[in-house]
Structures are given as structure tokens and as C-alpha cells.
C-alpha positions as CSV (number, residue, x, y, z in Angstrom):
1,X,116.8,47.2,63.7
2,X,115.1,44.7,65.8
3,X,111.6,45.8,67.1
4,X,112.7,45.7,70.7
5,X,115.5,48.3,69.8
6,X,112.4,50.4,67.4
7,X,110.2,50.3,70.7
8,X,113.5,51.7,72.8
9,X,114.2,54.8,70.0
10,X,110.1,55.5,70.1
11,X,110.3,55.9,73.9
12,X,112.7,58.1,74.1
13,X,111.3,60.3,71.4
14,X,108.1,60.1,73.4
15,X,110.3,60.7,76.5
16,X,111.6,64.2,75.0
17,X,108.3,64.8,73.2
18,X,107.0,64.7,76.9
19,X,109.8,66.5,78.4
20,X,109.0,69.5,76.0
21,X,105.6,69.9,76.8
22,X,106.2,69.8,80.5
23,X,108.8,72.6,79.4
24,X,106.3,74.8,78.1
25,X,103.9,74.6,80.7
26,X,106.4,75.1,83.5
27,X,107.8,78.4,81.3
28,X,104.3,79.6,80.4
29,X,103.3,79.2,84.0
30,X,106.7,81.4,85.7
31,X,106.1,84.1,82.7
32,X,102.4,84.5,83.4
33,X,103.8,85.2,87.0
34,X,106.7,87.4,86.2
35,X,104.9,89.5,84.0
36,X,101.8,90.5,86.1
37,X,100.9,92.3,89.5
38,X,103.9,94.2,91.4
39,X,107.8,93.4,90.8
40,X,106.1,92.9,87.3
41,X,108.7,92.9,84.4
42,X,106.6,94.3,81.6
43,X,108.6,93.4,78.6
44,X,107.7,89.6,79.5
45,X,103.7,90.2,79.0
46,X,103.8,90.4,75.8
47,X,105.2,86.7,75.0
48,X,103.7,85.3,78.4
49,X,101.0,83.6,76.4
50,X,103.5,82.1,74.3
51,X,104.7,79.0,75.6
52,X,101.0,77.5,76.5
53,X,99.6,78.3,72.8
54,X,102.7,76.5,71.8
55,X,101.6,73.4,74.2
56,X,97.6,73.7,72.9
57,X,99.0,73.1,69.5
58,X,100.9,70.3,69.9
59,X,98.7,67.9,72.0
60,X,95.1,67.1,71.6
61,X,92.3,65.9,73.9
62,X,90.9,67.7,76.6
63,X,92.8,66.7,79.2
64,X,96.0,68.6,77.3
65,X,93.2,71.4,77.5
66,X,92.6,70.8,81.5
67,X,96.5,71.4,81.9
68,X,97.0,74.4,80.0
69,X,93.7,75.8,82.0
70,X,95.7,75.0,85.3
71,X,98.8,76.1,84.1
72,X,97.2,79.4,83.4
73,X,95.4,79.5,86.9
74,X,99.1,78.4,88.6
75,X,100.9,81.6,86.9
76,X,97.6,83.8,87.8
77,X,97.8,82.0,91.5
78,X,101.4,83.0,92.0
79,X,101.2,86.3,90.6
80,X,98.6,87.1,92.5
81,X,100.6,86.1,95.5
82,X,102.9,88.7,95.0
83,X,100.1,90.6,96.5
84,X,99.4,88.8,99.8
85,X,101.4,90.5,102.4
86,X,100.1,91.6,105.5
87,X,97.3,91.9,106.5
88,X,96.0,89.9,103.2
89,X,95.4,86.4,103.8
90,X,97.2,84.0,101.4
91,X,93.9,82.6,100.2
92,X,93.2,86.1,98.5
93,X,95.6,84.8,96.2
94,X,93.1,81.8,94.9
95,X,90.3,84.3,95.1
96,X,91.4,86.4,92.5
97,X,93.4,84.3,90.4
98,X,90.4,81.9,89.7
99,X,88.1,84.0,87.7
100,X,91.2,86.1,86.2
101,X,92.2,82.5,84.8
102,X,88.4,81.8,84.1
103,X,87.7,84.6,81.9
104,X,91.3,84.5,79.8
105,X,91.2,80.9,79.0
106,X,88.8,80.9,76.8
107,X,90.7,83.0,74.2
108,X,93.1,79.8,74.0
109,X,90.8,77.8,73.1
110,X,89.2,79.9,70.2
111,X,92.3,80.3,69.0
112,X,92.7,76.4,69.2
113,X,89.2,75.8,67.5
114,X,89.8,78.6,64.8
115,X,93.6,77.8,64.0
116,X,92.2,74.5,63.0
117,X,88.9,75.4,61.2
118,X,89.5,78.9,59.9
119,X,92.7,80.1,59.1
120,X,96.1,81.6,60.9
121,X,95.3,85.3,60.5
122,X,91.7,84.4,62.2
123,X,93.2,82.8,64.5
124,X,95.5,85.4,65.6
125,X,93.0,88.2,66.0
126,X,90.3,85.9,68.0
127,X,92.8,85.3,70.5
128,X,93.2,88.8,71.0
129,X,89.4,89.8,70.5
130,X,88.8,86.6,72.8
131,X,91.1,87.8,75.6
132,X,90.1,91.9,76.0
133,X,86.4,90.5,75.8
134,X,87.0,88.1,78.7
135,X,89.0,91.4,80.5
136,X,85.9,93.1,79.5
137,X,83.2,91.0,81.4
138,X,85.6,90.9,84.0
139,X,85.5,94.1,85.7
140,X,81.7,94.6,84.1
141,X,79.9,91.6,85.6
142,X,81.9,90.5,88.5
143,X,83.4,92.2,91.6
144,X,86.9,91.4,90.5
145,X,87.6,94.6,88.6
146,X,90.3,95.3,86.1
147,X,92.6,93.0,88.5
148,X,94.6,91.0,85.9
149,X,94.4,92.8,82.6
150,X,96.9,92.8,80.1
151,X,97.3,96.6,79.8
152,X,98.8,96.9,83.5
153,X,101.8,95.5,82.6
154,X,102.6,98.4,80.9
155,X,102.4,100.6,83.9
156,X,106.2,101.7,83.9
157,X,106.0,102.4,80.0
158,X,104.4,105.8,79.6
159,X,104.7,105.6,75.4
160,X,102.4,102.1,75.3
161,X,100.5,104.0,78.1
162,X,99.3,106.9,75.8
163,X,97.5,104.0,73.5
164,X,94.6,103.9,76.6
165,X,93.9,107.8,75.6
166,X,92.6,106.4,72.5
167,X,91.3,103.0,72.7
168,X,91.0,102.3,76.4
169,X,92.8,100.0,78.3
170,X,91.3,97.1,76.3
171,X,93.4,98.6,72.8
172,X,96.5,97.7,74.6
173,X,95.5,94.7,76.0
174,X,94.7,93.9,72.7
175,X,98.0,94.7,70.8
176,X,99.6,92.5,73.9
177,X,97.5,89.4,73.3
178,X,98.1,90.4,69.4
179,X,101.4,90.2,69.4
180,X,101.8,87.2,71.5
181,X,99.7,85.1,68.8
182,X,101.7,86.5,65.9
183,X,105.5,85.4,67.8
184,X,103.6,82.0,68.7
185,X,102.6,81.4,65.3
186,X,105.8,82.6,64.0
187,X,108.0,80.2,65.9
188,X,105.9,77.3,65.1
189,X,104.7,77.8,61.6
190,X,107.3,76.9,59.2
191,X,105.6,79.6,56.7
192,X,105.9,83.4,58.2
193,X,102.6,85.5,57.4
194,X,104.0,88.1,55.8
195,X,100.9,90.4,55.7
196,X,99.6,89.8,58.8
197,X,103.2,90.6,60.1
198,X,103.8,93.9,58.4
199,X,99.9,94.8,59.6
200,X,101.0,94.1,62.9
201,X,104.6,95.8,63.1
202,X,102.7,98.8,61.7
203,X,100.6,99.0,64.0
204,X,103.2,98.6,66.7
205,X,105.0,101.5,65.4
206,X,102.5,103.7,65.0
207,X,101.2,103.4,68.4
208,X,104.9,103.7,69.8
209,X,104.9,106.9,67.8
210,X,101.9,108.3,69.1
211,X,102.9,108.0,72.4
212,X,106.4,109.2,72.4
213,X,105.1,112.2,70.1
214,X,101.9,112.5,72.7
215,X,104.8,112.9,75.9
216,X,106.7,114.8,73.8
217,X,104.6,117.7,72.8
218,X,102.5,117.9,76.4
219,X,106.3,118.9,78.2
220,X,106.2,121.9,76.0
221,X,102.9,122.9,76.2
222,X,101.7,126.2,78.7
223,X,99.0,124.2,81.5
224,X,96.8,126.1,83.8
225,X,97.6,124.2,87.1
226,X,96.3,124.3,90.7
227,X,98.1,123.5,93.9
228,X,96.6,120.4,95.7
229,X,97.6,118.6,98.8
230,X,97.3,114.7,100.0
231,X,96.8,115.1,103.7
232,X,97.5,111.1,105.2
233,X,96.5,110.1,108.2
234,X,98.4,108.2,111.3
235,X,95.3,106.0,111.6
236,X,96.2,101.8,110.8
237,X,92.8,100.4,112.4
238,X,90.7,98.1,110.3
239,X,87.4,96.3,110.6
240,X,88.7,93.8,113.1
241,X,90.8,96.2,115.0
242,X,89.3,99.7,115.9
243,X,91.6,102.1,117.8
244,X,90.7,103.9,121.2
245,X,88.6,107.2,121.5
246,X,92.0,108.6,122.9
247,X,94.1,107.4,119.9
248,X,90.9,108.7,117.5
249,X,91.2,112.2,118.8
250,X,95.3,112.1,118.4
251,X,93.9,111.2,115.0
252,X,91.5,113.5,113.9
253,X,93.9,116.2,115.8
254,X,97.0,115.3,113.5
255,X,94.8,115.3,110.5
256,X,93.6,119.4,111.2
257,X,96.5,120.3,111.7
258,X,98.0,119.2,108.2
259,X,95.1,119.9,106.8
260,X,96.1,123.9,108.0
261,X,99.8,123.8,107.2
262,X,98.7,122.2,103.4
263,X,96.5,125.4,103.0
264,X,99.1,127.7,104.2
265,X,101.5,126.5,101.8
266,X,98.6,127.4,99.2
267,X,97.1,124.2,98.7
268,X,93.1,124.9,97.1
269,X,92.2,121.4,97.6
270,X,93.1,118.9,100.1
271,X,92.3,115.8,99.8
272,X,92.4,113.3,102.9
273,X,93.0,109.3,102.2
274,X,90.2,106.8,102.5
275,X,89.4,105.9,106.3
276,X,91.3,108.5,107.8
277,X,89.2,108.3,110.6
278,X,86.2,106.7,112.0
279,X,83.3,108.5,113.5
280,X,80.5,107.1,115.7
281,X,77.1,107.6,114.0
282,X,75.4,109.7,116.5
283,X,78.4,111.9,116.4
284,X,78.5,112.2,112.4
285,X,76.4,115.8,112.4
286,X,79.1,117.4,115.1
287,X,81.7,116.2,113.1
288,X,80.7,117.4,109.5
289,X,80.3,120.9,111.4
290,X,83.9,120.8,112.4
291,X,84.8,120.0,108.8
292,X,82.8,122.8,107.4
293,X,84.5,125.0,110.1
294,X,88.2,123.8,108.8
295,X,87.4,124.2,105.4
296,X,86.1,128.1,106.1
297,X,88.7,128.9,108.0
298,X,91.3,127.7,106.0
299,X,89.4,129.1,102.8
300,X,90.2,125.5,100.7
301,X,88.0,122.6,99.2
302,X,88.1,120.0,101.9
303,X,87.7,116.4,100.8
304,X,87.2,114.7,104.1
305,X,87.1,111.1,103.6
306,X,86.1,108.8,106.8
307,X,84.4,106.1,108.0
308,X,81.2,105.7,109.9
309,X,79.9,102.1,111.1
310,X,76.4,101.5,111.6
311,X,76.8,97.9,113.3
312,X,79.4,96.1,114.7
313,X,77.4,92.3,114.1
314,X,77.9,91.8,111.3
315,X,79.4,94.6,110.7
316,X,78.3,97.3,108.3
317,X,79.8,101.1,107.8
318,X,79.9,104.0,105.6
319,X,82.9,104.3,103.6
320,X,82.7,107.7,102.4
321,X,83.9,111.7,101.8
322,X,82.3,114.8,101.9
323,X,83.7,117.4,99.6
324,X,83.0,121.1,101.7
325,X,84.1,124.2,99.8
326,X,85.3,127.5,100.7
327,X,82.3,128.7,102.5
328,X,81.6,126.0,104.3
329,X,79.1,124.3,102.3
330,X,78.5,120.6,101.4
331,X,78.8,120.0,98.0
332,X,79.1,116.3,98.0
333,X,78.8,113.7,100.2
334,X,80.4,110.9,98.5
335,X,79.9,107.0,99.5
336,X,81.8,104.5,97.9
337,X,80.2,103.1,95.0
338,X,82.6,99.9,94.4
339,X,83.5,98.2,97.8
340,X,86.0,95.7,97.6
341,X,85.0,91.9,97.2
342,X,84.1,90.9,101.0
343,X,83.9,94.6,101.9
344,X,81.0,95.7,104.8
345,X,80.6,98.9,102.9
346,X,77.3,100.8,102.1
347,X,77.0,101.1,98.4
348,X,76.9,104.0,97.0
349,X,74.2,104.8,93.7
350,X,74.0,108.3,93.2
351,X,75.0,109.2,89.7
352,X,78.4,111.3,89.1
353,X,79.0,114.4,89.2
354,X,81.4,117.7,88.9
355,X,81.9,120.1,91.3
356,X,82.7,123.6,90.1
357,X,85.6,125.4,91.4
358,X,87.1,128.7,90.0
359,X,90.0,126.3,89.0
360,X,87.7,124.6,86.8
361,X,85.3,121.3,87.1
362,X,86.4,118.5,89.5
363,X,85.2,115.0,90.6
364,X,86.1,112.8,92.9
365,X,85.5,108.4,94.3
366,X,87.3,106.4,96.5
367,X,90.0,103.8,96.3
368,X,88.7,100.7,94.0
369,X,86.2,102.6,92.5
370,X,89.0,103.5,90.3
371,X,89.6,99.8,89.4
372,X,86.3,99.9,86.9
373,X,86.6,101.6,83.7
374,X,83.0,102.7,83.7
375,X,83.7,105.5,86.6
376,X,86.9,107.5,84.7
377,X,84.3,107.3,81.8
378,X,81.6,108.7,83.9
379,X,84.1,111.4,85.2
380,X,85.3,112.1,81.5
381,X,81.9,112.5,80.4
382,X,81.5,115.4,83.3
383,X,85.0,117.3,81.5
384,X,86.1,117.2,84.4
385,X,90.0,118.5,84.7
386,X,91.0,116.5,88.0
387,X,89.7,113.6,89.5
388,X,90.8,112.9,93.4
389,X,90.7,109.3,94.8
390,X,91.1,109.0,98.3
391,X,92.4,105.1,99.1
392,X,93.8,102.9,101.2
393,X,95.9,99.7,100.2
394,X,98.4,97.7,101.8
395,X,102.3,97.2,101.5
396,X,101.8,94.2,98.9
397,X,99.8,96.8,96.2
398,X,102.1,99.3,97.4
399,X,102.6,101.7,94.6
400,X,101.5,99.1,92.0
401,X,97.4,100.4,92.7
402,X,98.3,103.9,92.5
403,X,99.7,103.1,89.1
404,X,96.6,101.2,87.9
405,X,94.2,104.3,88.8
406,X,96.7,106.2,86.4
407,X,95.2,104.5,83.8
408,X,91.8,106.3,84.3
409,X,93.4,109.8,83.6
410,X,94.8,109.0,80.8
411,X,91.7,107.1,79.5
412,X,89.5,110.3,80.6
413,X,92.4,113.2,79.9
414,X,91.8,114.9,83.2
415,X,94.7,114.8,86.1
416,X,94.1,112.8,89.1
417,X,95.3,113.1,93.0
418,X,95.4,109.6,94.6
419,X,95.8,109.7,98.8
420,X,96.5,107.3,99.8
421,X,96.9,105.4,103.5
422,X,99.1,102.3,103.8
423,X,100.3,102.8,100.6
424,X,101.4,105.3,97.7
425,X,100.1,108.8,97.4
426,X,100.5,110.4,94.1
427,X,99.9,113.2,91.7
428,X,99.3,112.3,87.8
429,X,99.2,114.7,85.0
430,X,96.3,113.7,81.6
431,X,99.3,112.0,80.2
432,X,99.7,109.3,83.4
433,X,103.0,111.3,84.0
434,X,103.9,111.4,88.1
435,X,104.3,115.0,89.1
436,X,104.3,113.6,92.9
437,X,104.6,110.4,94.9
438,X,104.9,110.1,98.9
439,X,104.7,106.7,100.5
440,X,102.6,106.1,103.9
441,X,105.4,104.1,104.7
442,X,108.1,107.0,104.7
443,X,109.2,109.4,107.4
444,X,107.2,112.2,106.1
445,X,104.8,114.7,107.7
446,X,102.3,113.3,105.9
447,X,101.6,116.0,103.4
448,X,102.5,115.9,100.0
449,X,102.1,119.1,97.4
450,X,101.7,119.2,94.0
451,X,100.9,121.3,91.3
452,X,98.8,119.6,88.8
453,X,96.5,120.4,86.0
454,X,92.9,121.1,85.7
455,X,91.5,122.1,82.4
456,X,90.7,118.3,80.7
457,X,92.6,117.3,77.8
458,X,91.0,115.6,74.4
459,X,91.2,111.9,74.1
460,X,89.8,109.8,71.8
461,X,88.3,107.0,74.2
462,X,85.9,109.6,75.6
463,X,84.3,109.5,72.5
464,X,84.6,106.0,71.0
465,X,84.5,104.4,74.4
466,X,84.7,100.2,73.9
467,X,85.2,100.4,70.7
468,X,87.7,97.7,70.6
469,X,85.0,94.9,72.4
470,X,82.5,95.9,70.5
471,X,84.6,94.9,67.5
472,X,86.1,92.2,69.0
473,X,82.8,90.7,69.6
474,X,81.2,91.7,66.7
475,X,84.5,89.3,65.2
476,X,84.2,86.6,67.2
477,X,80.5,86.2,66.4
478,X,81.0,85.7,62.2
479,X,84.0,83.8,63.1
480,X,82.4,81.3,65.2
481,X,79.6,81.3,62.8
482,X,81.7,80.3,60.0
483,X,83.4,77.9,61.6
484,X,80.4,75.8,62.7
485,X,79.4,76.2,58.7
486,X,76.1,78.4,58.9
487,X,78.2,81.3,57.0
488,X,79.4,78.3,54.8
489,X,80.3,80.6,52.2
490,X,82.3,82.8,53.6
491,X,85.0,80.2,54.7
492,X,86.7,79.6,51.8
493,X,87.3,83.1,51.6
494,X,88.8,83.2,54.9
């Protein structure tokens, strides 16, 4: 073979050694977007990390590194479009995608560093422990919330769902960034690791089994339950577009009236969405009388959730409820404590708490609150039996946000009422299972019932909380220890 035909067969093994590199990152970056957000398909997330481990291990350098980061950020980026319908701008899309891909690529490159210093089985676990750590600092340092964690994806899988009652949504996160280092390493070691293998397919099948025996076993099980009501409004204003005092009072008229014909079809609590109205500040005392005066007369727990704003330049309002009982009395008034990125809201800082009904202990926030672990931990510590969320979204986390907030009752074991405007209202029961749903966007009256119950139910997060980042860092900490020699000792043993 002459050297100018050698030169010709080593380019077109370069050639297809390019081509399947540019393969992997264009399929790692469509099944980081089919498997995330709305329209999700959930069976994908857990080999969506596949194809761009697959593409760290077989180039080098850190530009190889620079295109796996931006093939992660494109399948974040387009995922995260899936979102952006009216009236979301499309650059919402780059706003959250960044720091989602920010804070999940380093766990490719720990497993990168480690597969080459440590060993397989090290490798495997860091980028797992890596990942639900990044998730982790996530929604508990940045404004960003849970948006983006691995555990979502699992949403319309109730048995994989029952795993957050005992580890939290980061121990199914965890098993899905597991098990996508285990099929990586599988299809491109020539050596399978047996041990770590049956570990993990144990593991699997034990948590499948919990949570099919967990659904199981709750169906046949007596439940004191309370009827509850999600009263939505007509109201469609935002910020940027405030309605009329004429169109406020058709309003705040619809929303009394609902609120009577949910208590006379027995409701005990009614629950109105986030911003079902807005009242003018020097109007607010007048108004919470009328409340008080509904909630009396109608004999129910009123959770009236509105809107005040204080200033129009630049603008600034009170996003908040107030929770009236029976008598008329203010137990709670509530402001939000977790505005969303950008949002004018007053924070709210005053600590959690329960209210007491004869129906048992209750709590309630509002809307993306319930996007933050930390708050259905709060409310689980109260033993509380039903947590209500008023909320407001829009038709591109239609449903999908509804099902995120799920996740908190399961973590926490207590039921949860979501209402909901411009988007889904629903009932859950402690095992995330939907008793009720009623979309804004359906010709409804506006009122949806539901039976749901309120006496908490035991899960094992409460108590062990994090557990699974604490671990995971504790983990990453020796392993990255040993890999830069100062636990020299230990690494021939790993």
C-alpha cells in the first residue's frame, strides 16, 4: 500500500471516527430534550446522559469538554423551550437552561476524572452523587428551584414516585443518573461489572417493589377524608396589564359566588388560586372584612389568595392569602415566601405553620413555593395532613407544575390541593395519586370538589431528610481526595 493510499484509509477512519462523535452529541443533545419539562417521555431520562459520557470517553482535551458542556446546555435550552408559550418570552428558555446545565455538568466531568484515576464502580456512583448534589445547590442557593431535576421525569410513573417518600426527590434522581453510568459503562467497556450490576438491578427492584406494594396497600386502606373545593377565578391580568375597576368587581363578584355554591355542596375548605384578584392598598382592610363575612356566613375555612400592589414604578405588590376560619377570624395571613425569578413580590419570612381544624392540622403557600424542597419539609415537620397551594402558571407548564408540587406530598405524606389559574387545578392524595384535576382552560364553572385526606401519613424522608447528598458529598470528598493522592493508600484498594 502506497503512503498516499495509507493517508486516504486514515482519513476516512478519522472521517467516521468524527462522524460518530458528532452522532453522540446530536443524540445526547434531542434526548436531554425529549426526556425533560412537559411532552416529557420519561422512559428516555434514564439513558439521556448516555450518549455524551460516551463522547467524554472517547476524545480528550478540553475543547471535547467545551462541546459536551454545550451540548448539555442545547438539550437543557430546547427543553426548556417546551415551556415558552405565551406570555413567556423565549429568552426564559436561556435563563433557565444555563444554570440547570451549570450545575449538572460537573458530574461529567468527575466521572471523566475518576473513570481515569479511580476505578469504574467509583466512577459510576460519583456521577450520580455529582449530579443530585449539583440538583441540590440548585434549588438551595439559587432562585432556579427544583426546575430541571432528574426525579421529574418520573411524574407520570406513580411506582418510581413512591421512592421520594423515602429518600426525597434527590434518591430518584440518583438511581436515574445511576443507572445511566452503569448502561454507559456497559456498552463501552468490553468487561461487564458484574457486582456493581447485580447491586444496581437490586436496587431497581426493590424500589419498583416498594412502590407498587406502597400504591397497592394505600387503595385498600379506610382514610378519614374532608371535602375541599378549588374556587378559580375569571381574572387573566398581569403586572403589565391590570383590568378595569368594573371588570375587578365582575371578578371578585364571580369569585363569592363559587365560593357559596362550593360550601353548599359541603366543601370545609375552599381554596382560591394565586392572584385571583387585586385589591388597592387603601382598600385592603374593607376587603379582608368582606372575606371574614363570606367565610362566617358560609361556615368554611376561606383561603383567599390576592394580590395587593404597593407601587406601580417599579412596581412592587403583595402576593399573598389569608386563611379566615369559620368564625370569621384570621388565622393566617400568608405572603409568598419564594417569588419567581424577576418577580416584584414582597417576600415573605415568617416561619411555617399549621392551622388546626376539627379535620385535623393544615398548611398552606403559594404557587413556586412548592418548587423548593425545604417548604414540604417545613410543612412535614408541622404533621400536617393537607397542604393547599394556591398558583398560577401558564399554558406552556400547564399540568406539568401541578405535577411537580405532587412531589412534595409524597415527600412530606400529607395530601395537597393545588388551585390553580391559567393552568391545572388538582387534588393529590400522600401517595401523589390524582383524586381531581380541572383545567382553567376548560368550560367549567370554575369549581372543582374533591374529597381528599387529612390525617398525615409516615414517610421516611421526614426523618432522614437529605440523606442521599449528604452521602453523596461525604463520597465525593474521599474520592477526590484519593484521586489527587493525599489518601494514597486507599487507592489501590479502590
Amino acid at each position: 500500500m502506497t503512503r498516499k493510499e495509507n493517508d486516504r484509509m486514515e482519513s476516512r477512519e478519522n472521517m467516521r471516527g468524527q462522524g460518530f462523535l458528532w452522532g453522540l452529541w446530536v443524540l445526547g443533545v434531542v434526548l436531554t430534550a425529549l426526556a425533560h419539562t412537559r411532552w416529557n417521555l420519561g422512559i428516555l431520562a434514564w439513558i439521556a446522559p448516555v450518549p455524551l459520557l460516551m463522547a467524554l470517553r472517547h476524545t480528550s482535551g478540553w475543547k471535547s469538554r467545551l462541546w459536551v458542556g454545550c451540548g448539555l446546555w442545547l438539550g437543557w435550552t430546547l427543553a426548556v423551550m417546551k415551556l415558552t408559550t405565551a406570555p413567556m418570552p423565549l429568552g426564559l428558555a436561556v435563563a433557565f437552561s444555563t444554570p440547570i446545565a451549570f450545575f449538572l455538568f460537573p458530574g461529567y466531568l468527575v466521572w471523566d476524572r475518576f473513570r481515569k484515576s479511580l476505578s469504574p464502580h467509583v466512577a459510576i456512583l460519583s456521577f450520580a452523587g455529582t449530579s443530585v448534589v449539583g440538583e441540590w445547590l440548585q434549588h438551595s442557593f439559587t432562585p432556579f428551584a427544583t426546575w430541571g431535576a432528574a426525579a421529574y421525569t418520573q411524574v407520570n410513573a406513580a411506582e418510581w414516585m413512591q421512592v421520594t417518600s423515602l429518600f426525597g426527590m434527590a434518591g430518584l434522581s440518583f438511581l436515574l443518573y445511576w443507572t445511566a453510568a452503569v448502561v454507559e459503562m456497559t456498552l463501552s467497556s468490553r468487561k461487564v461489572l458484574k457486582i456493581h450490576s447485580y447491586l444496581w438491578a437490586s436496587v431497581l427492584l426493590c424500589c419498583w417493589t416498594y412502590g407498587s406494594l406502597r400504591i397497592s396497600t394505600s387503595s385498600h386502606q379506610p382514610k378519614d377524608t374532608t371535602l375541599v373545593a378549588a374556587v378559580s377565578t375569571d381574572a387573566t391580568f398581569s403586572p403589565a396589564r391590570f383590568p378595569s375597576e368594573e371588570q375587578l368587581e365582575a371578578i371578585r363578584r364571580s369569585l363569592f359566588e363559587r365560593t357559596r355554591s362550593a360550601a353548599k355542596s359541603g366543601a370545609k375548605i375552599v381554596v382560591w388560586n394565586e392572584g385571583s384578584t387585586m385589591i388597592e392598598p387603601k382598600k385592603d382592610n374593607l376587603w379582608k372584612a368582606s372575606l371574614q363575612a363570606l367565610a362566617r356566613q358560609a361556615k368554611i375555612h376561606l383561603v383567599a389568595a390576592y394580590v395587593v400592589p404597593i407601587q406601580l414604578k417599579p412596581m412592587l405588590y403583595e402576593n399573598k392569602f389569608l386563611w379566615i376560619d369559620p368564625s370569621g377570624k384570621v388565622l393566617q395571613e400568608y405572603y409568598k415566601h419564594k417569588p419567581v425569578f424577576g418577580e416584584p413580590a414582597v417576600v415573605g419570612t415568617k416561619p411555617h405553620r399549621a392551622i388546626h381544624t376539627p379535620f385535623g392540622k393544615v398548611a398552606g403557600a403559594i404557587c413556586y413555593d412548592y418548587d423548593f424542597p425545604s417548604i414540604g419539609r417545613a410543612h412535614a415537620a408541622l404533621n400536617i395532613g393537607l397542604a393547599v397551594v394556591p398558583s398560577s402558571d401558564w399554558l406552556g407548564i400547564h399540568g406539568y407544575h401541578t405535577q411537580m408540587a405532587s412531589m412534595r406530598s409524597i415527600e412530606g405524606g400529607y395530601s395537597l390541593l393545588r388551585s390553580t389559574r391559567l393552568g391545572l387545578s388538582a387534588g393529590y392524595d400522600p401517595y401523589g395519586i390524582p383524586l381531581a384535576q380541572q383545567s382553567f382552560f376548560d368550560k367549567t364553572n370554575k369549581i372543582m370538589l374533591v374529597a381528599l385526606p387529612t390525617r398525615p401519613v409516615f414517610t421516611l424522608y421526614r426523618v432522614v431528610g437529605d440523606i442521599v447528598v449528604w452521602f453523596s458529598f461525604v463520597g465525593l470528598f474521599v474520592a477526590m481526595l484519593i484521586s489527587l493522592g493525599v489518601l494514597g493508600s486507599l487507592k489501590n484498594e479502590v
